[in-house]
N, C-alpha and C positions, 0 to 999 in steps of 0.2 A: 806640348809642342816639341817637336824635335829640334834638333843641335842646328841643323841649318838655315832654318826656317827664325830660329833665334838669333843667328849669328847676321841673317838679311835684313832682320827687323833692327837691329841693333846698329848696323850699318848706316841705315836708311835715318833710322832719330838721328845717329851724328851731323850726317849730309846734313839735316833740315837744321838742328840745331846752330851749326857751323853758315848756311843761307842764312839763319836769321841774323844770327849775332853780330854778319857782315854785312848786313843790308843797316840795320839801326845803326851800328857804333859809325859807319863811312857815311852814311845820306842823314841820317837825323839833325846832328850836327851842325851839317849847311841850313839848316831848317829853325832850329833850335839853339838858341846862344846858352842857353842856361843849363844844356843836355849832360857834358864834362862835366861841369862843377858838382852836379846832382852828385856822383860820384865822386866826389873829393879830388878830380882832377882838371889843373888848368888847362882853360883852354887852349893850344899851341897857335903860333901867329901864322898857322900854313896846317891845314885838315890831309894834308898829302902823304904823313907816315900812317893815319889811320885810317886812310883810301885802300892806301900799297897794303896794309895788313887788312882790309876788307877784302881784298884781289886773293890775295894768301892764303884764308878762311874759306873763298868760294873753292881754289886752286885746293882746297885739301877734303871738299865738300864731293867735286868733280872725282877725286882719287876714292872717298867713301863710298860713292855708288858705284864704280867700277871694282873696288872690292864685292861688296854687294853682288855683283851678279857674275863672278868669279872667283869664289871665295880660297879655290886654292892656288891662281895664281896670285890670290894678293893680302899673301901673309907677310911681303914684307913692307909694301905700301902698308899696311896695319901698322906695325911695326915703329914705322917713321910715325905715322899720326899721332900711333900712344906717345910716342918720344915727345912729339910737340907738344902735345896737351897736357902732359904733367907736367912739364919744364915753364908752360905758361900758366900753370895753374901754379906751382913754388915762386913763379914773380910775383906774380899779385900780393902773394901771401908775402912775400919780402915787401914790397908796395906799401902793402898795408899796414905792415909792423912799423916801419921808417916813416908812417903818417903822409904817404906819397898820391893815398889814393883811402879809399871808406870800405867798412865790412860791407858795406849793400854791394860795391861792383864784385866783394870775394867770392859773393852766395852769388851772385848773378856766376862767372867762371869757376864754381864749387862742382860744376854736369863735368865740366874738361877732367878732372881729377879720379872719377867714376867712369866714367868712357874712357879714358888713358888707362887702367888697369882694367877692365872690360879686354879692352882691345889685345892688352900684353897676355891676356888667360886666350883671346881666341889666338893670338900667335906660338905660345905654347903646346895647347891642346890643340888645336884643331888639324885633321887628320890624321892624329894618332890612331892606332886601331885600339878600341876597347875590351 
């Protein structure tokens, strides 16, 4: 497979990964009272900070496929996403250490941590000439 064709594909799993993880964590919720706690966290008395971070997730979902099918103007939307996804992958991990939250939601945000350096090797390399 060539460099681009990996680098779309790679794109394209974040977007969906990032659609999913904001569709379950904002609507399940309303659905499910028991959902949070599965994960070692409580439930909040207002679903509204993990709506606005469902919105966030799509809003950096919408920036993945427009990477995707522009991939050299958007090495630095790359860029930013890597930044988010490891920075949200090192809270968990703080999360979890301080007993805030369970290894089950670490390995559930354990993909953010791989895609966030994924994404900083295509911001490096990609376009270089070989």
């Amino acid at each position: 497979m060539n460099k681009e064709k990996y680098y779309k594909y790679m794109f394209f799993g974040g977007a969906n990964f990032n659609i999913g993880a904001a569709l379950i964590f904002s609507i399940v919720p309303l659905f499910v009272n028991g959902f949070l706690p599965f994960f070692g966290i409580e439930n909040p008395p207002s679903l509204i900070f993990a709506q606005l971070l469902g919105c966030l997730m799509i809003g950096f979902a919408v920036g993945y496929i427009l990477v995707m099918n522009n991939l050299e103007k958007g090495r630095v939307l790359a860029l930013s996403g890597a930044i988010a996804r490891i920075l949200a992958f090192i809270l968990v991990v703080i999360y979890t250490i301080v007993g805030l939250c369970n290894w089950i939601f670490l390995l559930i945000v354990s993909p953010d941590l791989v895609l966030g350096v994924m994404y900083v090797e295509f911001y490096l390399n990609y376009g270089k000439k070989e």
